[in-house]
C-alpha positions in Angstrom: -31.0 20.3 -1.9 -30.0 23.8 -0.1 -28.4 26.0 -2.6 -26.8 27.9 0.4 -25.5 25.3 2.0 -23.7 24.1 -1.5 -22.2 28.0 -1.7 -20.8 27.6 1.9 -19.4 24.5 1.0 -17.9 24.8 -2.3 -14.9 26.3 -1.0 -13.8 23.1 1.6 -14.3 21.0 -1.1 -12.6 22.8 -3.9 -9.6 22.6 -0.8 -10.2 19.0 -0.6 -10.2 18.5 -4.3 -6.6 20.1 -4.4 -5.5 17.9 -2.1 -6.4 15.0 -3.5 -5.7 15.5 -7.1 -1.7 16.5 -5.4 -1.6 13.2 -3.6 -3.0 11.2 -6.9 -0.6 12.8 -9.2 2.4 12.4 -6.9 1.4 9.1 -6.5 0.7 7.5 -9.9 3.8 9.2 -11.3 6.0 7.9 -8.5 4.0 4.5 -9.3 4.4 4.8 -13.0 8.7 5.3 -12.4 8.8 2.6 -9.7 6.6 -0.3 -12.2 8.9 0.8 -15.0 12.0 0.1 -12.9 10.1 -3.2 -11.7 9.5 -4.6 -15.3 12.8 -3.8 -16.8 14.0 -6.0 -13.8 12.4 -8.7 -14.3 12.7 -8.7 -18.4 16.5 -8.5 -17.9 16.3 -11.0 -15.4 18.5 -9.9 -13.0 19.0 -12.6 -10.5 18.6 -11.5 -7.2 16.7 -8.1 -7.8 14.3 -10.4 -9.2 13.3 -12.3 -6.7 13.3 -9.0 -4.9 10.6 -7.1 -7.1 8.7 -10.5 -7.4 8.0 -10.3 -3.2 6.9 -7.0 -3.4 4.7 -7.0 -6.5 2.5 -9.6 -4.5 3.1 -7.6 -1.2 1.8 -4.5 -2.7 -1.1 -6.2 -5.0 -2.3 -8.5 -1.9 -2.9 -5.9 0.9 -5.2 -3.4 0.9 -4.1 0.1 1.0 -5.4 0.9 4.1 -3.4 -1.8 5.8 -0.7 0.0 4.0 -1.5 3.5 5.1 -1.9 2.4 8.8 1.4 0.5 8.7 3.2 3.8 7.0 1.5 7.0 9.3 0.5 4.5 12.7 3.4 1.5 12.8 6.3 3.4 11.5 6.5 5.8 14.3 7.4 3.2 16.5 10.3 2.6 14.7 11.5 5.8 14.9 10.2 7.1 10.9 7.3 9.9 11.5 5.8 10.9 8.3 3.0 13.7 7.8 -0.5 12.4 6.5 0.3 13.7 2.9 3.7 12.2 2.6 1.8 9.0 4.5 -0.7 8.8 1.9 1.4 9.5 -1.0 4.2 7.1 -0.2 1.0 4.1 0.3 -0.6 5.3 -3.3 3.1 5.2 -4.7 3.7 1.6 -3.1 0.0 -0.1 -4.3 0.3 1.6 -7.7 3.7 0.1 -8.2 2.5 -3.2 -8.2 -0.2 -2.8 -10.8 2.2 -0.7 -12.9 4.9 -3.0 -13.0 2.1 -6.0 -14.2 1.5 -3.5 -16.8 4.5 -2.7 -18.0 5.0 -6.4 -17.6 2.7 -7.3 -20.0 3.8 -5.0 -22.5 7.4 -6.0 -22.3 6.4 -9.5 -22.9 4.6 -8.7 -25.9 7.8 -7.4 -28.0 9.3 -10.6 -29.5 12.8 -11.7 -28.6 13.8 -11.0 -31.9 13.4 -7.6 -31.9 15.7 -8.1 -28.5 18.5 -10.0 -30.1 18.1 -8.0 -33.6 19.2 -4.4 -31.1 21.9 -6.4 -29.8 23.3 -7.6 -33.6 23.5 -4.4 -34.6 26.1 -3.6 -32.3 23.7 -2.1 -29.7 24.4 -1.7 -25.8 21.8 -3.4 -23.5 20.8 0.3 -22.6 20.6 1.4 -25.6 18.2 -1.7 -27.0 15.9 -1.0 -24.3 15.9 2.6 -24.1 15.7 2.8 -28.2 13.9 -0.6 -29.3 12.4 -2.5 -26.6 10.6 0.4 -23.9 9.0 2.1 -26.7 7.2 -1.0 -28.2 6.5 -1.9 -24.2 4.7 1.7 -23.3 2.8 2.0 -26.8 1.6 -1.5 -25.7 1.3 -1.0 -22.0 -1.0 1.9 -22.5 -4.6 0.6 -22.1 -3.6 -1.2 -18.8 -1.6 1.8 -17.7 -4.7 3.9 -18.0 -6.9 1.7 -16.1 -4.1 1.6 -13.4 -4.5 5.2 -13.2 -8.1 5.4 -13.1 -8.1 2.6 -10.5 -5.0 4.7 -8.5 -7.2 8.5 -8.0 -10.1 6.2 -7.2 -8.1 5.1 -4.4 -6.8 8.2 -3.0 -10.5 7.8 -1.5 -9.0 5.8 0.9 -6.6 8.4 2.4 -8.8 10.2 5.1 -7.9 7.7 7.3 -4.6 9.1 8.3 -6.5 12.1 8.7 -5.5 13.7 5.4 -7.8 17.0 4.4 -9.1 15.4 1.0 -13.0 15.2 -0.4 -13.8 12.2 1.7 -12.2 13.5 4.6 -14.2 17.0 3.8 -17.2 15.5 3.4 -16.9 13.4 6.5 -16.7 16.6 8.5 -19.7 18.2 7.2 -22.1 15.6 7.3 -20.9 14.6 11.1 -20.8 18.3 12.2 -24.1 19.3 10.0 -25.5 16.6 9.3 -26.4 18.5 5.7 -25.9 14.8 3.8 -27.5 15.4 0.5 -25.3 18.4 -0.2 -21.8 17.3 1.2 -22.4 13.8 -1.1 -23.5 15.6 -3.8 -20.2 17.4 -4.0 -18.3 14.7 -3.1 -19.4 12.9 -6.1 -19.2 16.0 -8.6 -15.7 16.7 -7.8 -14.6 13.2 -8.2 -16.8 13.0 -11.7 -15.1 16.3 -12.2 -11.2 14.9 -11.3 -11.8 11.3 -12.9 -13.7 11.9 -16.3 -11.4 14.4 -17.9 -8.4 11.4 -17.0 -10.7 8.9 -18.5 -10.7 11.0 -21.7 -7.1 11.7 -22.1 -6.6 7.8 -21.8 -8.7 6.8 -24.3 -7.5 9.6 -26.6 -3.6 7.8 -25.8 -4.9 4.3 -26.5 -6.0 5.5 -29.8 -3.0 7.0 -30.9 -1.4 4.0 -29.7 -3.3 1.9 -31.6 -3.1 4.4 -34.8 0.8 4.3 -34.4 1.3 0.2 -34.1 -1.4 -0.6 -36.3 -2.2 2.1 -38.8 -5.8 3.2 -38.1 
């Protein structure tokens, strides 16, 4: 391990590291809005619209994202849509993480009873009003634990990117260790900074699944 050779890089990858963190947080939150959306859908039934976010839940859960990403920066041109890599990369992240979100968010909804549904609505109630008031915050405090590991699962992905030639850590250390061939070093960052990215979100999560838990249940 080359001290020196960790100095010169440091700075590429701390680059890298911005880059990716940007495209992850873009990504999961325009996932986390976009599953919401999808899973209020589906619990109000709305006819047509259902169907709708049905086909692409299994669209975006059964294809990999680098099919996606090709499809987005490579096949979209053709039609006309040219997109930079980080938009590219954000808009596949966003599209993937949807999918998972929504099951989430899914799963939470359908753990709030019916009654608690038709007990809004006896009260005199608006359908927007019992799901903004009664029924979303049962779903989220309930969602949380899957939500988390969506996230975790979502800036693990952002891995991915390089291929549409996006300036993140993989793409970073793919440089050096073709154009130097200094291996141990350029992997040895590349794992630090995604420890250094990934723990402190695994922390916050399980510090919101126990106040979730402390809130529903009492301890």
């Amino acid at each position: 391990m080359n001290s020196q050779v960790l100095r010169e890089y440091l700075p590429y990858f701390l680059e890298g590291a911005l880059v990716t963190v940007r495209v992850a947080a873009v990504g999961i939150a325009a996932s986390l809005a976009i599953g919401l959306v999808c899973a209020i859908i589906r619990y109000l039934d709305v006819p047509v619209a259902k169907r709708a976010v049905g086909l692409y839940i299994e669209l975006s859960r059964n294809t990999p994202l680098i099919v996606q990403l090709f499809f987005i920066y490579y096949g979209l041109p053709k039609a006309g849509v040219v997109l930079s890599s980080e938009a590219s990369a954000i808009i596949g992240l966003s599209f993937l993480g949807g999918g998972y979100m929504a099951e989430a968010f899914r799963s939470g909804f359908d753990s709030v009873g019916t009654i608690q549904w038709e007990s809004a609505r006896s009260l005199g109630m608006t359908r927007v009003n019992a799901m903004v008031y009664v029924i979303v915050p049962q779903a989220l405090s309930r969602s949380v634990a899957a939500l988390v590991a969506n996230v975790i699962f979502l800036v693990k992905e952002t891995s991915v990117v390089s291929v549409v030639a996006l300036n993140d850590l993989v793409y970073v250390a793919r440089e050096k260790i073709g154009n130097d061939y200094d291996t141990t070093e350029a992997l040895f960052l590349l794992v630090a900074f995604y420890i250094a990215i990934i723990l402190p979100v695994s922390l916050a999560g399980a510090y919101l699944e126990r106040r979730a838990r402390r809130a529903e249940f009492g301890n």
